[in-house]
Phi, psi and omega in degrees: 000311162323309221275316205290313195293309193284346157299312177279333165301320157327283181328270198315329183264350152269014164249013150266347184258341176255336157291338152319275189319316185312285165333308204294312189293327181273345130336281198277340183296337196267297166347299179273355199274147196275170142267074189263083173285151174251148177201143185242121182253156163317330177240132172321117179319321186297021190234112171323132185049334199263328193224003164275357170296265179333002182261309166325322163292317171295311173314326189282337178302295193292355151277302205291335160284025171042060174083330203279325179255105357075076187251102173275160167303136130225160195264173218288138163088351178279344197237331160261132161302116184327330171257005182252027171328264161002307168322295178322304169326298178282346179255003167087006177310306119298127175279352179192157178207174175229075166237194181254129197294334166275011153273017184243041197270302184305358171240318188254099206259347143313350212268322178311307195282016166267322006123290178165155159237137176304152156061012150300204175266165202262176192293305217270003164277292189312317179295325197290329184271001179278297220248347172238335172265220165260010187304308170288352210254004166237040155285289162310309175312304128010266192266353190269331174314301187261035163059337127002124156251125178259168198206103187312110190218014161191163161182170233213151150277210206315190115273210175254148180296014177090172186253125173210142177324321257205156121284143193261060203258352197216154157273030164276335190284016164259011184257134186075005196282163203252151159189134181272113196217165187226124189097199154293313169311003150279330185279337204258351155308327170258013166283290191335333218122335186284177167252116206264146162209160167215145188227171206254157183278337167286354182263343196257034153276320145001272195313314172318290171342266183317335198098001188291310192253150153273327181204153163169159208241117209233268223199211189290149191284329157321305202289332184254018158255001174272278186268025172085025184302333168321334177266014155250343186197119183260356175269108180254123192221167229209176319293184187281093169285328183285290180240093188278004163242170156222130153257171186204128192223132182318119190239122178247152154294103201299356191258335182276342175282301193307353212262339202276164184269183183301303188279359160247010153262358156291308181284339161291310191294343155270009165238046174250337183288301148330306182298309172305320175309309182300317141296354168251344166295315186261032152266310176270356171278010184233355186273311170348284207298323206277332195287297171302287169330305172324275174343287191317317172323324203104010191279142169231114175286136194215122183260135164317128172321142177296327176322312208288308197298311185298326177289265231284343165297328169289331186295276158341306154295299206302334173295267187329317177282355168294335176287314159327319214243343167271341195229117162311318146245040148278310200293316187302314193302301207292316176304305165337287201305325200285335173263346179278335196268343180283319187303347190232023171294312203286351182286323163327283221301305263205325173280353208245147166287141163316158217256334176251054179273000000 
């Protein structure tokens, strides 16, 4: 009777020591199992804030796993054509990019309004509707359709309202002028009249150059003094009404973000959170000086007239609400925001100093 209990107590406590083990072992195998990503960004590392974010983030990932997480860079075009990231993404061509969402405006037409709205939100309005309001979880909702997880991993302020050959006093002068815009601020350029194209930021000084193009608006004033729009088109004008943020996002191949464990799609999304801090600090700490430089050059900085500005706002709702009304989760995304930015107008107005106090 003795012999027979402790035979059964032996039993039960070695299946308790082989589920343990069991457990233990399928722990450290999901522990030790690597991430070996390919990722392509949209931007040249060499251009301040818009393409030196994202090499930084993969390093750090790749200190903070100790080696275990491993995305390498490519710079635009080695692995994709620079706007068909996102394809490339979904069809597993790649496992992962860093691009801007709004370039999937012809298939995803939602996609812009992750990206920038003209006459939108500003970056810290825009983060507060990413990470507190309801912007990522339709964000996902979105791109998880079209096999993508997408991952908020940079963002930017405005840009410049563009480089252009010409001056600019009227919106007559944008009718027949050739110009490179992107987003919504391309349809509603081409309502005004214009001729619109979009080009990967390694083609337009060329076109400026050559004349293919008259204007156009790529980014931040570092970032077009980098690629020399100034020597080709000397008139710059302000403020970026079309994009008063830029976001920008990691996009994983969605069987490849679920195949990873919980805590490295943890550890990429705090250290994309960390990139967004880090890229909107140095995108406005460097623009003053690239700005004086312009100048000095020979850039002539010109701020729109308010006339103009008040014409392209009217221009601009009617373009969203035309999209609203063609696309389903366009209206929804576009209603979402409009209400989060009216619950958080009076706090804009009324906590903030005025900018020219």
């Amino acid at each position: 009777m003795h012999l027979h209990g402790t035979s059964s107590l032996s039993s039960r406590a070695l299946a308790k020591v082989l589920i343990v083990a069991t457990l233990t072992c399928a722990s450290v195998a999901q522990a030790t199992d690597k991430v070996r990503w390919k990722m392509q960004a949209a931007y040249g590392s060499n251009l301040p804030a818009l393409g030196d974010t994202i090499p930084g983030v993969m390093e750090s990932l790749n200190k903070a796993s100790g080696g275990r997480i491993m995305i390498k860079h490519y710079e635009p075009n080695k692995l994709a054509p620079t706007l068909d990231i996102t394809e490339a993404v979904k069809s597993g061509k790649i496992e992962a990019g860093y691009t801007w969402l709004g370039y999937d405006q012809g298939r995803i037409a939602s996609s812009v309004l992750f990206s920038s709205v003209p006459f939108g939100m500003e970056p810290w309005e825009y983060i507060a509707w990413w990470y507190e309001g309801e912007g990522r979880q339709m964000a996902e909702d979105v791109y998880h359709r079209d096999n993508i997880h997408p991952v908020l991993c940079g963002l930017t302020g405005p840009e410049t309202a563009g480089w252009f050959k010409k001056e600019i006093n009227s919106l007559e002068d944008l009718k027949g002028l050739k110009v490179r815009f992107a987003g919504i601020g391309g349809q509603i350029m081409q309502d005004l009249g214009a001729s619109v194209t979009v080009l990967p930021g390694g083609e337009i000084f060329q076109a400026l150059e050559k004349g293919a193009i008259d204007a156009t608006e790529f980014s931040l004033p570092a970032v077009d003094q980098k690629l020399g729009f100034n020597k080709v088109a000397k008139y710059n004008y302000f403020p970026g009404w079309h994009q008063p943020h830029s976001a920008f996002h990691l996009v994983v191949n969605k069987q490849e973000w679920e195949a990873i464990s919980d805590s490295d799609k943890e550890m990429i999304n705090m250290a994309c959170q960390a990139g967004v801090t880090r890229d909107l600090a140095r995108s406005e700490a460097i623009q003053g000086r690239a700005m004086e430089q312009l100048e000095a050059d020979g850039a002539a900085a010109r701020r729109l007239p308010e006339n103009i500005l008040r014409s392209l706002q009217e221009v601009t709702k009617k373009v969203l609400d035309a999209e609203a009304a063609k696309d389903a989760d366009f209206k929804k995304v576009y209603e979402n925001q409009l209400a989060f930015e009216a619950q958080y107008k009076r706090w804009k107005q009324l906590g903030y100093l005025p900018r020219d106090f």
